[in-house]
C-alpha positions as CSV (number, residue, x, y, z in Angstrom):
1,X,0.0,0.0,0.0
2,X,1.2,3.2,-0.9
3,X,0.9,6.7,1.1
4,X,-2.5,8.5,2.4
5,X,-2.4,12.2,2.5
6,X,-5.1,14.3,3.5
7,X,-5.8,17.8,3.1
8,X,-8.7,20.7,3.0
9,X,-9.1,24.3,2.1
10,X,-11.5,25.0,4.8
11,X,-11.9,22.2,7.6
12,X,-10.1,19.2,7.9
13,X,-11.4,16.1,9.0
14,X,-9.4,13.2,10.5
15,X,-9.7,10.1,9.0
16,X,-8.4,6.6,9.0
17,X,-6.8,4.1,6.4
18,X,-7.9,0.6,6.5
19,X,-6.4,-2.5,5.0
20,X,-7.7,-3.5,1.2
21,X,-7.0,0.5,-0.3
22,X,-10.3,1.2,1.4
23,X,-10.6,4.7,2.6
24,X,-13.2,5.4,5.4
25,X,-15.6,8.7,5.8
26,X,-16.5,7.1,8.8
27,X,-16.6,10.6,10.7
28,X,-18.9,11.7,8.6
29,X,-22.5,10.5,9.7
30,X,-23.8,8.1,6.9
31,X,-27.2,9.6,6.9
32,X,-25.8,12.8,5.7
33,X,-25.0,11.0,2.2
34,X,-28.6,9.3,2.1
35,X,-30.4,12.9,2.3
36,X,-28.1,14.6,-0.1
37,X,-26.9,16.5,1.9
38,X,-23.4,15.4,1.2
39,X,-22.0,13.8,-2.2
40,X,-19.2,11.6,-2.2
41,X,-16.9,11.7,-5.7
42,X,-14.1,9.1,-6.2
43,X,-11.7,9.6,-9.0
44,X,-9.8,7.0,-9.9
45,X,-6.6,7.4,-12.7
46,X,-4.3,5.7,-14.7
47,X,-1.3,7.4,-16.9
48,X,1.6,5.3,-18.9
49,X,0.3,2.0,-19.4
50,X,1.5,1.2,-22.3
51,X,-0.7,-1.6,-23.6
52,X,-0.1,-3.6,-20.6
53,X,-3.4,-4.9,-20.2
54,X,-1.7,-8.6,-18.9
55,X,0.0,-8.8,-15.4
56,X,3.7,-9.5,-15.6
57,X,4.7,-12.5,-16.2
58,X,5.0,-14.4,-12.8
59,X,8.6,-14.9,-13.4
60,X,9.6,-11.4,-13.8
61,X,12.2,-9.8,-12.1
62,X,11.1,-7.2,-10.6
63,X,7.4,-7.5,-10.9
64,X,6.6,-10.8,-10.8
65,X,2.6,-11.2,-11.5
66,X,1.8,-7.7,-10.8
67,X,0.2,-4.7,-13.0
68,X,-2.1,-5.0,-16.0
69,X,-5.2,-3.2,-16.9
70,X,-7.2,-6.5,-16.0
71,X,-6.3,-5.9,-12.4
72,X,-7.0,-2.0,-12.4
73,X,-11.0,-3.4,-14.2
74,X,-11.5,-5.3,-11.0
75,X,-10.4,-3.0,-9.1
76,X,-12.3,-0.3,-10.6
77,X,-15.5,-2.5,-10.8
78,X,-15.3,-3.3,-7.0
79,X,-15.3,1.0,-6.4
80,X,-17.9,1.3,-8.5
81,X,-20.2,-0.4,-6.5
82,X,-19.1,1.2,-3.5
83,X,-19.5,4.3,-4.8
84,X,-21.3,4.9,-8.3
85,X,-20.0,8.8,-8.5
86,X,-16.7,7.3,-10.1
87,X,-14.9,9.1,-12.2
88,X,-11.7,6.8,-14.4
89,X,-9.3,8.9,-16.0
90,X,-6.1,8.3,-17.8
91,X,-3.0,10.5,-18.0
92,X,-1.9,9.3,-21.7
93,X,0.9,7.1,-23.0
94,X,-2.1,4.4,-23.4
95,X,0.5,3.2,-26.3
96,X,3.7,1.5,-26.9
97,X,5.3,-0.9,-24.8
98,X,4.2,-4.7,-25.0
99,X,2.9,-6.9,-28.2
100,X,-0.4,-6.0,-28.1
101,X,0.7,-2.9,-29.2
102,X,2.5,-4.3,-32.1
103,X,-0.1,-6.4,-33.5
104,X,-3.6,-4.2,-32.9
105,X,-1.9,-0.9,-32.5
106,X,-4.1,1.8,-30.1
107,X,-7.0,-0.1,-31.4
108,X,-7.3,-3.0,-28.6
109,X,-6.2,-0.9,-25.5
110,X,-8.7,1.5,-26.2
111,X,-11.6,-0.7,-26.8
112,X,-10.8,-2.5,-23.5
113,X,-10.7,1.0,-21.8
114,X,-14.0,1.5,-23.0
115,X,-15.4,-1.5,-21.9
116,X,-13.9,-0.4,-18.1
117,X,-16.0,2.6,-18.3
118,X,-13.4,5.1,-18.9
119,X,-14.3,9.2,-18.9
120,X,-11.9,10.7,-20.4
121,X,-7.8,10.5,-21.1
122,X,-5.5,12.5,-22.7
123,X,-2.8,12.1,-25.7
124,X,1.1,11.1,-24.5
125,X,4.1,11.4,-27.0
126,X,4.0,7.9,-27.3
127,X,0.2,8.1,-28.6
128,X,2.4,9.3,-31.8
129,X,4.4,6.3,-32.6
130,X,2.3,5.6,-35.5
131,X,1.3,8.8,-36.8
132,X,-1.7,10.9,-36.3
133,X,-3.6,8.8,-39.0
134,X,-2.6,5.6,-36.2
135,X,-4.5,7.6,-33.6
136,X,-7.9,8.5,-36.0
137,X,-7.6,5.0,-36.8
138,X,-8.0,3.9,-33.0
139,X,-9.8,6.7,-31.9
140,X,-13.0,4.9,-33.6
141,X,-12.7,2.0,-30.7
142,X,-12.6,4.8,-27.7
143,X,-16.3,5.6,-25.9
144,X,-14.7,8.1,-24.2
145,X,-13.1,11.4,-24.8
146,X,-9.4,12.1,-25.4
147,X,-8.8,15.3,-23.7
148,X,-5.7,17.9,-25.1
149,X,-5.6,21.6,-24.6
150,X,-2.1,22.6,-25.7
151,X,-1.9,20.9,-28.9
152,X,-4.0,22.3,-32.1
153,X,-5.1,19.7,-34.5
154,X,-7.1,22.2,-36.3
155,X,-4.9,21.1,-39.3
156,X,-4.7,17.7,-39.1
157,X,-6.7,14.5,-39.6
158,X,-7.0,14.7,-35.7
159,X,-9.4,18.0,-36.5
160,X,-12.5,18.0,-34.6
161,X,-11.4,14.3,-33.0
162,X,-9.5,16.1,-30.0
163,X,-11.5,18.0,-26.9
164,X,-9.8,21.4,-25.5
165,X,-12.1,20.3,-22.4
166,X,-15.0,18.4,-21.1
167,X,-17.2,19.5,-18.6
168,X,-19.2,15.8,-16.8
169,X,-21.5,15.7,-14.0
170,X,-21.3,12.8,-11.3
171,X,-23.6,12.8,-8.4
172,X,-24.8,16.3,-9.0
173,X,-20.9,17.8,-9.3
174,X,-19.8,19.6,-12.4
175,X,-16.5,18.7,-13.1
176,X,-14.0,20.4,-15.6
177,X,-11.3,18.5,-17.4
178,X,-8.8,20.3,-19.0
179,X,-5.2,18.1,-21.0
180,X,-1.5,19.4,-20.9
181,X,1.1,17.7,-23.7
182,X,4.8,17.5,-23.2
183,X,6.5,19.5,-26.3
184,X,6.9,17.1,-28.9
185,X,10.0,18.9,-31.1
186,X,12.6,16.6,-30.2
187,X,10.7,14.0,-28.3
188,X,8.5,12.9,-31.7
189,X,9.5,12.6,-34.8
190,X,7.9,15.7,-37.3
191,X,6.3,13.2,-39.5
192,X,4.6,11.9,-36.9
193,X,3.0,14.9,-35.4
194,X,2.8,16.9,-38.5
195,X,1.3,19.8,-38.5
196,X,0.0,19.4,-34.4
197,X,0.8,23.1,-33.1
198,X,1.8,23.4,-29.4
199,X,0.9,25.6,-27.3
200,X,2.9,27.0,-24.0
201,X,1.1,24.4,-21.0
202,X,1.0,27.2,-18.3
203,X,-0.7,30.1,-20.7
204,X,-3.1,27.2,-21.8
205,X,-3.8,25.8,-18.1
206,X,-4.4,29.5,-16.6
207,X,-7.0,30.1,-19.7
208,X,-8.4,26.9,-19.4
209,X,-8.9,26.8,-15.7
210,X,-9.8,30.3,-15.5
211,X,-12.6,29.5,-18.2
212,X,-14.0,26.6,-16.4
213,X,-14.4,27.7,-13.1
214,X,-15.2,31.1,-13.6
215,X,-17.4,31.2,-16.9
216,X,-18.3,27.7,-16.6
217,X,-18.9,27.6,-13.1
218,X,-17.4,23.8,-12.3
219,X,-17.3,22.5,-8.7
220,X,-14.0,20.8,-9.3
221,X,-11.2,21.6,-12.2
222,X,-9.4,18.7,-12.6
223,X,-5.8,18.7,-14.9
224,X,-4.8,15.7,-17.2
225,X,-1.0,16.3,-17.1
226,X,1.6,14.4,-19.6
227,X,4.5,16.8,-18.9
228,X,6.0,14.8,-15.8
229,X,6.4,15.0,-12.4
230,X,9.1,17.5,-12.2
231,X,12.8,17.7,-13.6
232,X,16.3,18.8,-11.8
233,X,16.3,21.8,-14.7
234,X,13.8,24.3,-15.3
235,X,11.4,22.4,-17.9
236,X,7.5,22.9,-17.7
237,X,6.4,19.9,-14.8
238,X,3.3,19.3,-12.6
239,X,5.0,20.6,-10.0
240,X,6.2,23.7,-12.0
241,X,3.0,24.5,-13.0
242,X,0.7,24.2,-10.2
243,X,1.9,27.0,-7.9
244,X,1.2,29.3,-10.6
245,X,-1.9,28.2,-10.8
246,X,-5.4,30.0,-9.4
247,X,-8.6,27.3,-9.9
248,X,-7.5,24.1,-10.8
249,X,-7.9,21.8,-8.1
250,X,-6.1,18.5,-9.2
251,X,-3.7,17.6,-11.6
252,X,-3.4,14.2,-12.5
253,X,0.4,13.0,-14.0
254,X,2.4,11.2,-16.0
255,X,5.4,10.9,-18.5
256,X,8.2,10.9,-15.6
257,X,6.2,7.2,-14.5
258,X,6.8,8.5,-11.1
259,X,5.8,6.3,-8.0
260,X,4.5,8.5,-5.4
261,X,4.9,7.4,-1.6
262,X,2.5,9.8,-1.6
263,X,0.6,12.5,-3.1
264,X,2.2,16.0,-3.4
265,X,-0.2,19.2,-2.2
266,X,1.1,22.8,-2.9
267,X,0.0,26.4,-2.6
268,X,-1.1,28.0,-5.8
269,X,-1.2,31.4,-6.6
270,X,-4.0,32.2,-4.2
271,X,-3.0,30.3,-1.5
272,X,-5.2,27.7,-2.3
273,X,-4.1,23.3,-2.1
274,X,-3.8,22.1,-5.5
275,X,-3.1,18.2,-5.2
276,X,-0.6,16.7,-8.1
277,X,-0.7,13.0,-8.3
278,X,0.9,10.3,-10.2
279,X,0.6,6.4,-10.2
280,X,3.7,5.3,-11.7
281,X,3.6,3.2,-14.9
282,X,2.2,-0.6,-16.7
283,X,-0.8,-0.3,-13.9
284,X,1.5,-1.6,-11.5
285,X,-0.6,1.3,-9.1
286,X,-3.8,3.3,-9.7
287,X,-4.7,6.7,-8.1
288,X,-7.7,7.0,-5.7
289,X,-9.4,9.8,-4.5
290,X,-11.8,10.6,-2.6
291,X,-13.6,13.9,-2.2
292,X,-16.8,15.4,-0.1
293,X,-18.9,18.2,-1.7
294,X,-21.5,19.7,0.1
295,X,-25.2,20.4,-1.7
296,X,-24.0,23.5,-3.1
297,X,-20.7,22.1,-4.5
298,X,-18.4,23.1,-2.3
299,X,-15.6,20.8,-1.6
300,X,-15.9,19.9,2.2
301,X,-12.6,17.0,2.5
302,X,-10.6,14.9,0.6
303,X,-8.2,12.1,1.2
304,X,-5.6,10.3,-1.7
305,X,-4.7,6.6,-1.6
306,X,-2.1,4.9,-4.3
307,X,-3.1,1.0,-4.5
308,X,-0.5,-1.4,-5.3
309,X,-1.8,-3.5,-7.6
């Protein structure tokens, strides 16, 4: 079991980890959820799995029979009955990385996504390998929206494929979505991004957060990140970017396949928590969060798990 972190912006509420990557509310009187007066959301995310959907083999070395997108769909089915306001994101780098990838391309990792219930991911350099005409391609087996905010496809194949956002309502709490892209000049080969423009990650997160809980009005702003955790130099990171930040209230990582002990809560430029969270890579963990809104949307406690898969 990973770490367990806790914080709030107005109260905070002790609570208490269990065994099994259950998180108890327990403090919180179960009747209040019955009347409505309280909403529980759980997100739970994903980022760099590269198409493993298997475990590792039981004879690995280093992670003998552990990982695998089947494990994170039982997981992720077993929360959904606990809780039915679940919200399943992905941090991109869905591709690359094992032969299923070889022999059915994007088209068989996003398929079984979808069939996990999935609500929205966003695109990783490796989602490139092919060429954008391999993403349109595999795009057509994905029930959810792929999320990007910083790169223009406005003159691509990708055109009117890609969302700048998404706005989704679970249990009565609107939720904005907004996707950050690493820089792909040097990472990706030209032919394979083509004519993708990118766009500087913290001018398009402080428009994009700005919009969505300001014009937009969302309860929670959520980031889809694939610039990494952080870097010894100066490059754009998660954790570059969020104290500059004003509204958004989560950012979700990947890229660096960083294995949090546990999850990482700074000041943005208000003085507000913004959270920044990563689970690694190949599904060997999945993010868990839990947060309490009030009936007027207002975010009353959270708490973060990693399970160890």
């Amino acid at each position: 079991m990973g770490g367990f972190i806790m914080s709030n912006r107005r109260t905070f509420l002790k609570q208490s980890l269990f065994g099994g990557g259950a998180l108890t509310l327990g403090l919180i009187p179960q009747e209040l959820f019955a009347s409505g007066e309280l909403v529980k959301l759980t997100v739970m995310h994903t980022n760099d799995m590269h198409c493993h959907i298997d475990p590792f083999p039981a004879d690995h070395a280093e992670f003998p029979g552990k990982g695998g997108l089947i494990r994170v769909a039982s997981l992720v089915s077993q929360c959904r009955k606990e809780n039915p306001n679940l919200l399943l994101l992905d941090a991109g780098d869905m591709f690359q990385g094992t032969p299923y990838f070889n022999y059915f391309k994007g088209d068989l990792i996003l398929k079984v996504m979808s069939q996990m219930g999935y609500d929205a991911g966003t695109i990783g350099n490796h989602e490139f390998d092919n060429g954008l005409g391999d993403i349109l391609s595999a795009l057509k087996n994905a029930s959810f929206p792929i999320v990007s905010s910083n790169y223009d496809f406005s003159d691509t194949v990708l055109a009117g494929h890609i969302k700048d956002h998404l706005i989704l309502k679970k249990g009565g709490i609107k939720i904005g979505i907004y996707g950050l892209g690493i820089e792909l000049s040097g990472l990706v080969g030209k032919l394979n991004y083509g004519n993708t423009r990118y766009s500087d990650p913290l001018k398009t997160a402080l428009r994009m957060e700005a919009m969505l809980k300001k014009e937009m009005s969302c309860d929670l702003v959520i980031c889809l990140s694939h610039l990494g955790f952080s870097y010894e130099h100066k490059k754009i990171s998660d954790t570059v970017l969020a104290p500059q930040t004003r509204y958004t209230d989560l950012i979700i990582g990947g890229h660096t396949h960083s294995f949090l002990e546990k999850p990482v809560t700074v000041k943005n430029a208000s003085g507000e928590s913004v959270m920044i969270n990563q689970a690694g890579w190949a599904a060997l963990t999945v993010g868990k969060i839990e947060l309490v809104f009030d009936r007027s949307g207002k975010k009353r406690n959270q708490g973060i798990i990693i399970n160890n898969l």
